[in-house]
N, C-alpha and C positions, 0 to 999 in steps of 0.2 A: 836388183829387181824387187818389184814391192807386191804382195799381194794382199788380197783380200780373204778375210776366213770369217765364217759362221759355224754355228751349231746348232742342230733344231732338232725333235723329237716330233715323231708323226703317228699316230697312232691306226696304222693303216698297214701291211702288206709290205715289204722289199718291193716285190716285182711290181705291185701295183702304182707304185711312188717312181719306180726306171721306170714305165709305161708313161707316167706322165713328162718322165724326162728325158724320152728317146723317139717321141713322137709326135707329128703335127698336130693333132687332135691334143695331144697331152700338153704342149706347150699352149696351145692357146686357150685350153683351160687358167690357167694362172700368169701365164706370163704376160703374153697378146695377140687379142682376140685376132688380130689377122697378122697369123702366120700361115707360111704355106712350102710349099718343098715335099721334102719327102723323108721317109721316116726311118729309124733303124740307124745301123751301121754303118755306115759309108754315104749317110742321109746327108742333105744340106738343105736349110732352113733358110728362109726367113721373116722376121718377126718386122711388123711396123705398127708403129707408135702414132697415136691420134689422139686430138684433144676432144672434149664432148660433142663439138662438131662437126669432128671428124676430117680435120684437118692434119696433115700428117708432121708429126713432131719430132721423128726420126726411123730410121731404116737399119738394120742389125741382119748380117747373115752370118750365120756358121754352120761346119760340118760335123755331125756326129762322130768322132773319132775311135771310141772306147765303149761298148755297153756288155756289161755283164750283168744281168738282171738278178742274183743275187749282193752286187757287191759295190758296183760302179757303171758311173756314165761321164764321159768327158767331150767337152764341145772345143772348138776351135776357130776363132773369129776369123773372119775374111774379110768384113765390110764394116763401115759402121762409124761412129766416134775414132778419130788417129788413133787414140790413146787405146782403145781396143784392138785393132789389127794384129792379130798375132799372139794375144795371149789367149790362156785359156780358162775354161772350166772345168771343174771338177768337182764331181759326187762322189762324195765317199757312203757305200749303204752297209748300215748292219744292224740285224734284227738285236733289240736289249730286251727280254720282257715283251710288254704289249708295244713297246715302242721299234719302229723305223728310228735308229740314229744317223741323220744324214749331217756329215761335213762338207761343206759349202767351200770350194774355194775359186777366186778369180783371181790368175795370178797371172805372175810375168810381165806385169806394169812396170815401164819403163822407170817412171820414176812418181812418187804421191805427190798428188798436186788437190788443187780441189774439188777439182772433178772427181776422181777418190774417192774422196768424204762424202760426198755427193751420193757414187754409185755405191758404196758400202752401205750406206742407208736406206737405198733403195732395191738394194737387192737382200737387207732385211724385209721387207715391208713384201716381196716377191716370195720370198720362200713362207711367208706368212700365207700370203694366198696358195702357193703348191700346199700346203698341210689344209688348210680348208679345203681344196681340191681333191684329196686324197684320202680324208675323214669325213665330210659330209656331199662327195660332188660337184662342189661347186666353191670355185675362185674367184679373185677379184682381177682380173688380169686387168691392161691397159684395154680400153680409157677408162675403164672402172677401176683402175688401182689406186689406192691413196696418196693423194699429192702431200709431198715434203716441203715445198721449195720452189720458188720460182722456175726454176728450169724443167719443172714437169706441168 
């Protein structure tokens, strides 16, 4: 299995940072802007993807599985990219100082391909927007999020 891992410092709140990652209003803050479901614990979400004219570019759903708003939030794919179906997400939260230290991971990828490379980069560029989201209000989520690559 292959995953994905990040490391970011948020200068915000634990609980205010799982609020943006445990709930509809908080994901489409940074992630994308139309998501919908429902929120919490045993929530299930989903996020879709549009280019500036609001053409839809992809469809993502998962269940909130894990929130402890001290510590962790962990998602679980249901729909979406094959290569997504069944792995998961995972927040790791801890207060350092003035910093939210959150670990990033998406794992349980069957196998790195490059698509991968792809979504590792773009899910830098995401957690860049949750820290703007969580420090000054406001994120860049999809279709406002910054293009890599053809495939966004």
């Amino acid at each position: 299995m292959v995953d994905i891992l990040h490391r970011i410092g948020i200068k915000a709140p634990v609980a205010r940072v799982a609020e943006a990652l445990s709930t509809v209003a908080g994901v489409a803050g940074w992630w994308a802007q139309d998501t919908t479901g429902t929120s919490g614990l045993g929530g299930s979400m989903t996020a879709r993807f549009t280019d500036s004219a609001g053409k839809e570019i992809g469809k993502i759903a998962f269940d909130v599985t894990k929130v402890d708003p001290n510590t962790t939030v962990h998602w679980r794919f249901t729909d979406g990219p094959p290569e997504w179906i069944g792995t998961d997400l995972t927040f790791d939260l801890s207060q350092q100082g003035e910093y939210t230290i959150l670990v990033f991971g998406h794992r349980n990828w069957r196998e790195a391909v490059e698509f991968t490379a792809h979504c590792s980069m773009k899910w830098a560029t995401f957690l860049l927007s949750l820290r703007a989201l969580a420090e000054t209000g406001r994120g860049t989520p999809s279709p406002d999020d910054l293009k890599i690559d053809n495939w966004n």
